[in-house]
Wavefront OBJ file of the C-alpha trace (Angstrom):
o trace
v 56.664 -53.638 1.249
v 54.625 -53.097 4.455
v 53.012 -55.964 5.650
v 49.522 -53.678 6.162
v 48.223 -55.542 9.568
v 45.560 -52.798 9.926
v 44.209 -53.231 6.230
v 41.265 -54.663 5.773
v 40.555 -57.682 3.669
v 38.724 -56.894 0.549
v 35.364 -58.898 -1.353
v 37.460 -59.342 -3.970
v 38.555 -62.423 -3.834
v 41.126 -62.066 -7.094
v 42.044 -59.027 -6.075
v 42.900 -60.781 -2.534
v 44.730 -63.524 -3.956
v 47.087 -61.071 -5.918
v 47.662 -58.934 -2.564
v 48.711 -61.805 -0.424
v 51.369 -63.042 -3.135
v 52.874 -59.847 -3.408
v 53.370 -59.573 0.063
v 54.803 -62.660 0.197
v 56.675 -62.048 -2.532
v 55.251 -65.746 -3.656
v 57.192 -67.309 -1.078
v 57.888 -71.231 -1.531
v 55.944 -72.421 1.610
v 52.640 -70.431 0.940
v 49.954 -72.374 -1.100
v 47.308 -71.051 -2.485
v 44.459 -73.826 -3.620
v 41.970 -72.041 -5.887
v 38.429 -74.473 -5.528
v 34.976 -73.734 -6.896
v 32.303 -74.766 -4.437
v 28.621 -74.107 -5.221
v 29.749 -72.151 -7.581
v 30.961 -69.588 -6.273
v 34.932 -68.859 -6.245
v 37.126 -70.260 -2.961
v 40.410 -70.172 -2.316
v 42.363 -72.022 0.539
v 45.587 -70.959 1.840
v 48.083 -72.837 3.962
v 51.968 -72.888 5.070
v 53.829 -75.804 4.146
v 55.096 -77.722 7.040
v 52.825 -76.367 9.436
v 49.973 -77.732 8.930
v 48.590 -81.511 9.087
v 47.752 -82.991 5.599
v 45.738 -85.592 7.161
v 43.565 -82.784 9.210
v 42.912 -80.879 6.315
v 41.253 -83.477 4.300
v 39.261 -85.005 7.394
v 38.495 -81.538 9.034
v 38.122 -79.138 5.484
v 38.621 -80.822 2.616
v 36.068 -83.235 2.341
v 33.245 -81.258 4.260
v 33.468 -78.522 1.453
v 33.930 -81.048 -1.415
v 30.176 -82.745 0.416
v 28.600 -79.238 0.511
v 25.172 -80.164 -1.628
v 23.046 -76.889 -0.816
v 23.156 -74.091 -3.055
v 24.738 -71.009 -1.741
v 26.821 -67.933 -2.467
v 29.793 -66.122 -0.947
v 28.084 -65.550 2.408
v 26.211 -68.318 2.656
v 29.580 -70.554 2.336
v 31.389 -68.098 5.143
v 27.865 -68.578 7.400
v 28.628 -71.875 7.093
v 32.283 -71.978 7.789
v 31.686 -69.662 10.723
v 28.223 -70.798 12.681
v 27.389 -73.614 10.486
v 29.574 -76.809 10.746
v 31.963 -78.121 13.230
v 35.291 -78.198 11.097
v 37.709 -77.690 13.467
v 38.138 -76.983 17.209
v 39.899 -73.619 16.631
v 38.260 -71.189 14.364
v 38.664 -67.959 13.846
v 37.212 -65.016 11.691
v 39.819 -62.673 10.144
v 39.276 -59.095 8.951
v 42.912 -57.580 8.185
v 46.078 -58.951 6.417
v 48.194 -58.660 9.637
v 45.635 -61.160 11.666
v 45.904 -63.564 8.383
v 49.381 -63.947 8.088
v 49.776 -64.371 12.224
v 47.050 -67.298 12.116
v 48.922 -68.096 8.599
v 52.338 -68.444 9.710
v 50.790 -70.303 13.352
v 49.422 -73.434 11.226
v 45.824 -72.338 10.394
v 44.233 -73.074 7.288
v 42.729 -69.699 5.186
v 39.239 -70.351 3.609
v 38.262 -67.768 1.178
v 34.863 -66.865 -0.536
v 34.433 -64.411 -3.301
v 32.070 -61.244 -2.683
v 33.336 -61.948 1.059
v 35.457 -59.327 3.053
v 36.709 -61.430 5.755
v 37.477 -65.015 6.070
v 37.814 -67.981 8.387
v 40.934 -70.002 9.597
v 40.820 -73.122 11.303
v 43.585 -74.910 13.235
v 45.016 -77.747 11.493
v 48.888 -77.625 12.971
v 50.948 -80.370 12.216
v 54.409 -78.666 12.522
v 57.084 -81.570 13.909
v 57.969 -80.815 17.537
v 59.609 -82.412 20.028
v 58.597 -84.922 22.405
v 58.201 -84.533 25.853
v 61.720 -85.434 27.826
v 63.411 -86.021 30.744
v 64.349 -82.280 31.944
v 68.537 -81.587 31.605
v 68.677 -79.114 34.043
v 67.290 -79.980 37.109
v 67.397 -83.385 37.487
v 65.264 -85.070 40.117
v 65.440 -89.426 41.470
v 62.178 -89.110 42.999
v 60.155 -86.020 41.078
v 58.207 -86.158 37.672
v 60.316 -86.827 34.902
v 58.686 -84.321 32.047
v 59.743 -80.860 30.892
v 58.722 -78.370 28.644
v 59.386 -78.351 24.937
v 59.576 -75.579 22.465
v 55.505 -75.748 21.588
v 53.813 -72.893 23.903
v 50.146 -74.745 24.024
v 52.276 -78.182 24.573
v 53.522 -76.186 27.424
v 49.836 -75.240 28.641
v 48.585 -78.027 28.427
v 51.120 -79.642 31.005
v 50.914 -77.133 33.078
v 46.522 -77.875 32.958
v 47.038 -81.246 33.401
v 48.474 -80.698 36.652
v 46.015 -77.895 38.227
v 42.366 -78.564 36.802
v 40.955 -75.670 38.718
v 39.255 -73.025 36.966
v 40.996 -70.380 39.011
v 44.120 -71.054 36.300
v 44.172 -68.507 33.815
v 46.276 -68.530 30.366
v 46.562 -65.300 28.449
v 48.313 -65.501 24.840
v 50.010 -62.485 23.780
v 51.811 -61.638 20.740
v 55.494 -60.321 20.671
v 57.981 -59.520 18.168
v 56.989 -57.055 15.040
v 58.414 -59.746 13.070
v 58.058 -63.159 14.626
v 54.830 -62.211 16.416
v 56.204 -65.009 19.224
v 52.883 -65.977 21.309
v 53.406 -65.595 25.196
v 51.567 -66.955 27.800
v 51.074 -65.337 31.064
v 49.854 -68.098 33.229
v 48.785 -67.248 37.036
v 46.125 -68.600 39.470
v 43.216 -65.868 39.690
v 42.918 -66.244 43.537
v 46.456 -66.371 44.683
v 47.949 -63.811 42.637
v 47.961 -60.208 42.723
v 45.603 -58.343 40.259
v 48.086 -55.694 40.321
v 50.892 -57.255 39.547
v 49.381 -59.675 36.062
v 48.581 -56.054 35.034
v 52.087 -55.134 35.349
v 53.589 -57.872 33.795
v 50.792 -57.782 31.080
v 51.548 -53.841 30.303
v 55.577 -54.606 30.117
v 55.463 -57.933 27.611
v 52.786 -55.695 25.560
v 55.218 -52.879 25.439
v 58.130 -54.958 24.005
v 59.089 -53.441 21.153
v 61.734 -55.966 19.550
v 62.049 -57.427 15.823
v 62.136 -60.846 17.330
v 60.986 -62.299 20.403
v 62.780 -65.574 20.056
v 63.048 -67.309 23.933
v 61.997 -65.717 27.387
v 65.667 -64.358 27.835
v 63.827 -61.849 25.071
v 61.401 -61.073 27.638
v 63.325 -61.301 30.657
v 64.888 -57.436 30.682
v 61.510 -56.009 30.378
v 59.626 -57.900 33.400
v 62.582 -57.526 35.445
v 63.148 -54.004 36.613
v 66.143 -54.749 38.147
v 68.231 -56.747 35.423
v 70.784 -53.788 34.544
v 71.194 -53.059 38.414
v 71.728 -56.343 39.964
v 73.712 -59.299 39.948
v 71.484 -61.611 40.664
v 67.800 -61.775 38.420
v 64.381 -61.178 39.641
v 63.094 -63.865 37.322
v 64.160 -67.528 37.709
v 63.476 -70.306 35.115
v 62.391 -73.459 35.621
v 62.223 -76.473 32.390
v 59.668 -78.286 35.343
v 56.031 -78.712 34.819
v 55.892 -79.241 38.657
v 58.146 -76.548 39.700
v 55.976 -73.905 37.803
v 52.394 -75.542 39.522
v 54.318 -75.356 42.939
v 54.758 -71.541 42.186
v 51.396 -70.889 40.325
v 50.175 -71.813 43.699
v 52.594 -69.521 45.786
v 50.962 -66.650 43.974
v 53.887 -66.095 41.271
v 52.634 -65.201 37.987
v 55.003 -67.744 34.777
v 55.802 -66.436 31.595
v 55.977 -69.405 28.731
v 57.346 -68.307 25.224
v 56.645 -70.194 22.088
v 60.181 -71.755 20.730
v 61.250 -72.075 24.800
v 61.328 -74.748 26.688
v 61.877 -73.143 29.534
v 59.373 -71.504 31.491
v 60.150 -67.869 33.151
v 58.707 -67.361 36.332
v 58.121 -63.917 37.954
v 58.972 -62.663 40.792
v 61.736 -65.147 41.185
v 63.339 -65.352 45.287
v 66.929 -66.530 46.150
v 65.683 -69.213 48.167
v 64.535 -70.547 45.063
v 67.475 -71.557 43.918
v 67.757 -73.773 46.818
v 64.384 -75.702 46.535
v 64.370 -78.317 44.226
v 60.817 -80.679 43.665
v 62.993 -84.128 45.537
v 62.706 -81.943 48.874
v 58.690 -82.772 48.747
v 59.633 -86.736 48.372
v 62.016 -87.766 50.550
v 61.670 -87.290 54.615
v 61.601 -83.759 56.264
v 64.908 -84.153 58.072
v 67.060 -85.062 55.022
v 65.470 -82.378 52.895
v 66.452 -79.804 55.835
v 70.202 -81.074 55.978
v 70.347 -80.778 51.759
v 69.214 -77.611 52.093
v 71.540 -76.333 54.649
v 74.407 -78.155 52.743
v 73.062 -76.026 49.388
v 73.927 -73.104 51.181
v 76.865 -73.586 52.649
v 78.158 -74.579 49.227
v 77.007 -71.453 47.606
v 79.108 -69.833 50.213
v 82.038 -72.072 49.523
v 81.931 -71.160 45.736
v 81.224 -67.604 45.980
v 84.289 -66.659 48.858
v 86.497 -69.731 49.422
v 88.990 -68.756 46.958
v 89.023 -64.853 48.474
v 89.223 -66.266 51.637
v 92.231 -68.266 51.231
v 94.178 -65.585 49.750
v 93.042 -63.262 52.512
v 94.402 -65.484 54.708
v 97.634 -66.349 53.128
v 98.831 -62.600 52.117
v 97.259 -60.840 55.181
v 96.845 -63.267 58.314
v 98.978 -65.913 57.885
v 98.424 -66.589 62.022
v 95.245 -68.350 61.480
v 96.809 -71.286 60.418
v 99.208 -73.727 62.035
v 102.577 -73.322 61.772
v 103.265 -76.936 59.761
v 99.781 -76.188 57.923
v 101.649 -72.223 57.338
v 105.343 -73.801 56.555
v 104.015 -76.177 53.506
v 102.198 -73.166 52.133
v 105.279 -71.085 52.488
v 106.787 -74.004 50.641
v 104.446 -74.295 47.968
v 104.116 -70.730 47.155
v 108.087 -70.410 46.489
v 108.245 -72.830 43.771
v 105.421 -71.306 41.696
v 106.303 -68.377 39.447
v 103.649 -66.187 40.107
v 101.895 -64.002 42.909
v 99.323 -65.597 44.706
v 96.341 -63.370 43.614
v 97.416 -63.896 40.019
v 97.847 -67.665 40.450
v 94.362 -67.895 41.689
v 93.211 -65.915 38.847
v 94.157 -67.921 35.850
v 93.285 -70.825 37.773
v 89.784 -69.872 37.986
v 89.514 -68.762 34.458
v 91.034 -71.763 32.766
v 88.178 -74.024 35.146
v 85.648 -71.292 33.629
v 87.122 -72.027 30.150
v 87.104 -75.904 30.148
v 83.494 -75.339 31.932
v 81.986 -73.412 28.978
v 83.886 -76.658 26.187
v 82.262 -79.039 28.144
v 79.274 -77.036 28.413
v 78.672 -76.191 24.460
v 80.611 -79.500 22.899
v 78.710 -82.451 21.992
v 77.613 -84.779 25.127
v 79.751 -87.437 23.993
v 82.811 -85.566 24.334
v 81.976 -82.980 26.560
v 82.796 -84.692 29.610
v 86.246 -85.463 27.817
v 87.013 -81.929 28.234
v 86.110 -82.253 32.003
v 88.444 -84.969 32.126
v 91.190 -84.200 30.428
v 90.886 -80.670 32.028
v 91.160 -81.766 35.482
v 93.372 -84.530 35.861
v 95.681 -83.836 32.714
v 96.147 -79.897 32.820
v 95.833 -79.677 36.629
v 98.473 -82.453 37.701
v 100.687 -81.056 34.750
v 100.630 -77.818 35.929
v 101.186 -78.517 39.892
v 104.363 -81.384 38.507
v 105.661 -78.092 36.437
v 105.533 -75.751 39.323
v 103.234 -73.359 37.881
v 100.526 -73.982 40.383
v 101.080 -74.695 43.946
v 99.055 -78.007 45.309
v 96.717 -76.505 47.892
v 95.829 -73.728 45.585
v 94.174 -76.884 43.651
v 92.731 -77.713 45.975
v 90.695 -74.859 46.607
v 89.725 -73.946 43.229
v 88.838 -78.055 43.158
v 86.155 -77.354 46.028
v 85.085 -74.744 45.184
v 84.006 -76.056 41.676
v 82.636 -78.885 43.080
v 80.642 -76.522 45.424
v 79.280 -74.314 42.313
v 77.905 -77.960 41.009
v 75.475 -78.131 43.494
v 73.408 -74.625 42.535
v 73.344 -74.598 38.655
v 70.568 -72.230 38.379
v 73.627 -69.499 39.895
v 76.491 -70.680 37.740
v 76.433 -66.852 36.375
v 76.428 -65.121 39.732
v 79.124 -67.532 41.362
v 81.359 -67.718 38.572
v 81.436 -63.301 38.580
v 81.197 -62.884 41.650
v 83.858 -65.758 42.767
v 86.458 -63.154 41.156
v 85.102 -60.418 42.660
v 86.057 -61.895 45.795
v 89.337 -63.192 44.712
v 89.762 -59.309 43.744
v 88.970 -57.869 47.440
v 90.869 -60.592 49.200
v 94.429 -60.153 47.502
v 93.299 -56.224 47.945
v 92.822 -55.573 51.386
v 92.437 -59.122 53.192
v 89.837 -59.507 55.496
v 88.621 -56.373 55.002
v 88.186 -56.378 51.218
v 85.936 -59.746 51.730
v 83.731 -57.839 54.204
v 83.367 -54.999 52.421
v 82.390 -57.214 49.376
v 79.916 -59.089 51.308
v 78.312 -55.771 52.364
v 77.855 -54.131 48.659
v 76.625 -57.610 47.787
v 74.453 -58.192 50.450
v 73.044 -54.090 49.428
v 72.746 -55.097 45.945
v 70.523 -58.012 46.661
v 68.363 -56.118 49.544
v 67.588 -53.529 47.029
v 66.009 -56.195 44.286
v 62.435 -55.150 45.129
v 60.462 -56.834 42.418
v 56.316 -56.289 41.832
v 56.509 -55.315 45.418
v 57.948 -58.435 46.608
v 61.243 -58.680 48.169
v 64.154 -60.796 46.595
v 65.315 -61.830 50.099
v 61.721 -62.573 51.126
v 60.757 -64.257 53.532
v 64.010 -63.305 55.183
v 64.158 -59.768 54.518
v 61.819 -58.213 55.939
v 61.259 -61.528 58.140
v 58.431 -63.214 57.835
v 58.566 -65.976 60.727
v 56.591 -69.022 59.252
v 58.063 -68.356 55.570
v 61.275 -67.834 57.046
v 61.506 -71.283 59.003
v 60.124 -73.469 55.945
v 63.261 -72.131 54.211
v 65.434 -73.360 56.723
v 63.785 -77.059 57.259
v 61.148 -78.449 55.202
v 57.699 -78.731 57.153
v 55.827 -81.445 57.160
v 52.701 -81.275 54.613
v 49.829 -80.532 57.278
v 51.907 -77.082 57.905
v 52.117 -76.437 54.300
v 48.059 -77.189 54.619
v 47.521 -74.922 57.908
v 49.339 -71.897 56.447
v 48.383 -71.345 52.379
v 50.620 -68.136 52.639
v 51.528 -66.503 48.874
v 54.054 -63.712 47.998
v 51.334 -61.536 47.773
v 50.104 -61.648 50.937
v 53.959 -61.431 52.278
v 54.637 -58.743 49.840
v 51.232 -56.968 51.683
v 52.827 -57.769 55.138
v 55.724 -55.757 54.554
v 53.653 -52.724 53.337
v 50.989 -52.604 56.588
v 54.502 -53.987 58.869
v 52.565 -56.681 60.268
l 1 2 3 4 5 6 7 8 9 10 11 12 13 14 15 16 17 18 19 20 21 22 23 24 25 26 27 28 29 30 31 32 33 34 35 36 37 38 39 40 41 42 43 44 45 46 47 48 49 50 51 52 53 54 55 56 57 58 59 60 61 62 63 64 65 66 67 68 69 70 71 72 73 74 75 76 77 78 79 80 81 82 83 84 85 86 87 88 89 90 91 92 93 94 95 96 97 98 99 100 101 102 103 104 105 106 107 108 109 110 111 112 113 114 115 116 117 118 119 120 121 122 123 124 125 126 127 128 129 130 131 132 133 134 135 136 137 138 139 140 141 142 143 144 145 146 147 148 149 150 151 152 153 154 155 156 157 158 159 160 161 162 163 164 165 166 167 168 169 170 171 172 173 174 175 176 177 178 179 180 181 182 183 184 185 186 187 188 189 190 191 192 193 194 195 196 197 198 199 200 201 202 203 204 205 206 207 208 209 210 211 212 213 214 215 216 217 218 219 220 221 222 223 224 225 226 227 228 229 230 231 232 233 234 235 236 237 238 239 240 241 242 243 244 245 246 247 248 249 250 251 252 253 254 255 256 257 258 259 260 261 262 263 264 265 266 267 268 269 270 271 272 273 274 275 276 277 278 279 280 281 282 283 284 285 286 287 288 289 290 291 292 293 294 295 296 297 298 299 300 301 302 303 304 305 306 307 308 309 310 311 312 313 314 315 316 317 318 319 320 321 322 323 324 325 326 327 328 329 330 331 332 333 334 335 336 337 338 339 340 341 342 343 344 345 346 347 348 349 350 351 352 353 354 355 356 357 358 359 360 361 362 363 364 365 366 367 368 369 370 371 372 373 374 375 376 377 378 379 380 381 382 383 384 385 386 387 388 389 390 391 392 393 394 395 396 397 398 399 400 401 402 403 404 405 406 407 408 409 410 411 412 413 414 415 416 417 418 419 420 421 422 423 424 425 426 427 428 429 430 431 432 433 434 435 436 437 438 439 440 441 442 443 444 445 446 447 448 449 450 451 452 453 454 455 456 457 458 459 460 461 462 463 464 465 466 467 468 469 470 471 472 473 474 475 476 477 478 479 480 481 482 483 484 485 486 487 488 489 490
C-alpha cells in the first residue's frame, strides 16, 4: 500500500486512526493511546523505543491530564501549537508522509478530533552510543572525541567547537524508504554560495531506497568517483578535523546512522595532515610530514621498483648486493613478478582478517601472518628473503596513511604490473597516467592537487612545513578563494 506522503490528514479523527494502522499494517512498535481531554476525542501516537517514557509524562502527559479550561478540537491544537511550552521541538503536521518521518524520528503524535492536522513534539529517547575515543585517526596530543551514529549528537559537537553564527546546519531528508536526515554543515562567510547549492541540488536528487551511511552519498557529491582512483571526498570520525575544514571553506556532509563525517571537496594533502601537527613544534610536524610522503611513495612503487630493477637493470646494484639476489631468486620456484604478486595478496588477505575479526584476535592474524607464514615460506624456498623484505616495508609504509589503504593497496599492483612489464619504463609511464588521473580530479571548481597544482605559493609552502600560528593568522586563505585564483590566473 502506498505510504500517501502528499495526503492530507483528515478531521476525522476515527477515520485517522484506522488510516494510520492500515498503513502500518498495525505494526508492533506503533502505539496508539486513545485519551479524552475536555471532552473532546485525542489520540497520541508514538514508536516504541524511540521515544523517552520519562519525557512524555513530564513534557505531555501530565500537562494534558492538568488541562482545566473547557475547549474543543481547536482549542486543544491552539494550545498544543501557540499555547504551552511542551517541548523544545514542535512541529505541525498536515500529510501522512510528514507524520510517519517525525513518527519514525522519535516525536510524539497528538491528535484532536474535528482537527485536520496535528502536532508532534520531540521526546527521543532511542539508546545511542556514547561519545569515544576515535579508531581511526588516533592522535597523543589532539581531542579525544568522535562522532557517533546520532546526526544532531554530531551537530552539536561540531557547535560546541565554533559558536559563531556564521555556522550553518541544513537537515535534509534522503532515502524513499529510510528518509536518512543529512546535514550539510558549512561556514556562511568562508564558503562558496555556489558550491552549498551544488552539493544541496545533488544530495536532494538522490534517488535511493536507503540512504544508510555517507558512502550512500558519496557517488553523488563526487563527480569524479567512477573516473578516478583516488576520491574527491575524504572522511574524517574528528570533531576537530571537520572545524579545521569548516574554516578552510569546505562544506561537511554528516549522515544520521554515520559516525563518520564526509567532507567535500576533499585534497590529497589531506591525507597527510593529521590534528597532532597543530600541537607539537613546527619543525617536527614538517619532518612527519615529509616522512608521510615519502612513505606513500614507498608503498605505492617500492615493490615495482625492485622488480624493475632486478629483471631489467640489474647494474644498479652492487655486484655482492646483485650475486645474493641471483642466489635467492634460484631457489624459489617461481618468476619474480609472480612471486611478488602472491606475496602482496596474501599481506592484503591477512590485512582484511585482521581488519574484520574481533579486536581480540585480530592482531593474532597479524601475528601469526607475519612471523609464522612468512619465515615458513622463505625456510621452504617459496619466497626469496629480500623479496620479504620489501613487501615488509612497504606494508609498514602503507601503515602510516590509513585514510589511502584503498588507493595504495590497487595501485601497489599496478606498479608491480608495469615494472615486471617494461622496467623502468613501465613505472614511468605508470606514474604519468597516475599523476593525469589525479590532475584531472577537478572538484566544485577546486583542484585535487591544490595548492600544488595550479601553485599557489603560500598554500603550497604550509603543505610542505607547518607555519607557525601568526602565519596561519596573517593569511585566512580558503579553497574558495584558491579555487577563484586559478580561474582569474592570479
Amino acid at each position: 500500500m502506498p505510504e500517501k506522503n502528499g495526503t492530507v490528514i483528515g478531521s476525522d479523527l476515527h477515520e485517522n486512526l484506522e488510516t494510520l494502522r492500515r498503513i502500518c499494517a498495525d505494526s508492533a512498535d506503533v502505539n496508539i493511546m486513545n485519551v479524552r481531554i475536555c471532552g473532546t476525542d485525542c489520540a497520541v501516537v508514538t514508536a516504541e523505543g524511540l521515544v523517552s517514557a520519562a519525557a512524555l509524562a513530564d513534557l505531555v502527559f501530565q500537562p494534558l491530564m492538568e488541562l482545566k479550561m473547557c475547549m474543543d478540537g481547536d482549542g486543544i491544537f491552539r494550545f498544543l501549537s501557540s499555547g504551552s511550552l511542551l517541548s523544545t521541538e514542535r512541529v505541525t503536521v498536515n500529510s501522512y508522509g510528514e507524520m510517519f518521518r517525525l513518527l519514525f524520528s522519535g516525536f510524539c503524535l497528538v491528535l484532536a478530533d474535528g482537527v485536520s492536522k496535528c502536532c508532534a513534539f520531540g521526546s527521543q529517547g532511542f539508546e545511542r552510543r556514547a561519545v569515544q575515543t576515535p579508531d581511526s585517526e588516533q592522535t597523543v596530543r589532539g581531542a579525544q572525541d568522535s562522532f557517533n551514529e546520532v546526526v544532531r549528537c554530531g551537530m552539536a559537537m561540531v557547535r560546541r567547537r565554533m559558536k559563531t553564527p556564521k555556522l550553518r546546519f541544513e537537515l535534509v531528508q534522503c532515502g524513499k524508504k529510510t528518509s536518512t536526515d543529512v546535514c550539510i554543515m558549512y561556514l556562511s562567510d568562508r564558503a562558496s554560495p555556489e558550491a552549498v547549492a551544488q552539493v544541496r541540488k545533488r544530495i536532494e536528487g538522490i534517488e535511493l531506497d536507503t540512504v544508510l551511511s555517507g558512502g550512500y552519498i558519496e557517488p553523488f557529491v563526487d563527480e569524479s568517483y567512477g573516473s578516478s582512483f583516488f576520491s574527491a571526498c575524504s572522511y574524517t570520525q574528528r570533531p576537530d578535523t571537520a572545524c579545521m575544514r569548516l574554516n578552510e571553506g569546505r562544506i561537511c556532509i554528516l549522515a544520521d546512522g554515520a559516525p563518520f563525517c564526509l567532507i567535500c571537496p576533499g585534497l590529497f594533502a589531506d591525507n597527510f595532515q593529521t590534528m597532532d601537527d597543530m600541537c607539537t613544534k613546527p619543525y617536527y610536524a614538517s619532518f612527519m610530514r615529509w616522512l608521510k610522503y615519502a612513505a606513500f611513495l614507498l608503498a605505492v612503487a617500492l615493490p615495482g621498483i625492485y622488480i624493475a630493477l632486478v629483471m631489467f637493470h640489474p647494474e644498479a646494484f652492487t655486484l655482492k648486493l646483485l650475486l645474493n639476489l641471483y642466489v635467492s631468486e634460484e631457489a624459489t620456484p617461481f618468476p619474480l613478478p609472480v612471486e611478488m604478486a602472491i606475496l602482496v595478496i596474501l599481506f592484503e588477505i591477512m590485512r582484511e582478517a585482521g581488519i574484520r575479526l574481533p579486536k581480540s584476535i585480530g592482531g593474532a592474524v597479524s601475528i601469526v601472518g607475519g612471523l609464522v607464514v612468512g619465515d615458513a615460506a622463505v625456510k621452504s624456498g617459496l619466497i626469496s628473503a629480500p623479496l620479504l623484505i620489501v613487501v615488509g616495508i612497504t606494508a609498514t609504509s602503507a601503515f602510516v596513511i590509513p585514510r589511502l589503504d584503498q588507493q595504495i593497496s590497487v595501485l601497489r599492483l599496478i606498479f608491480i604490473f608495469a615494472g615486471s612489464l617494461a622496467g623502468l619504463l613501465g613505472i614511468a609511464a605508470a606514474a604519468v597516467l597516475f599523476t593525469a588521473n589525479v590532475c584531472a580530479m577537478d572538484e566544485l571548481s577546486v583542484s585535487y592537487l591544490s595548492p600544488f597544482s595550479p601553485l599557489e605559493a603560500g598554500g603550497a609552502a604550509d603543505l610542505l612545513y607547518r607555519s607557525s600560528f601568526a602565519g596561519y593568522a596573517r593569511r585566512h586563505t580558503t579553497v574558495n578563494e584558491n579555487a577563484q585564483r586559478e580561474e582569474t590566473g592570479d
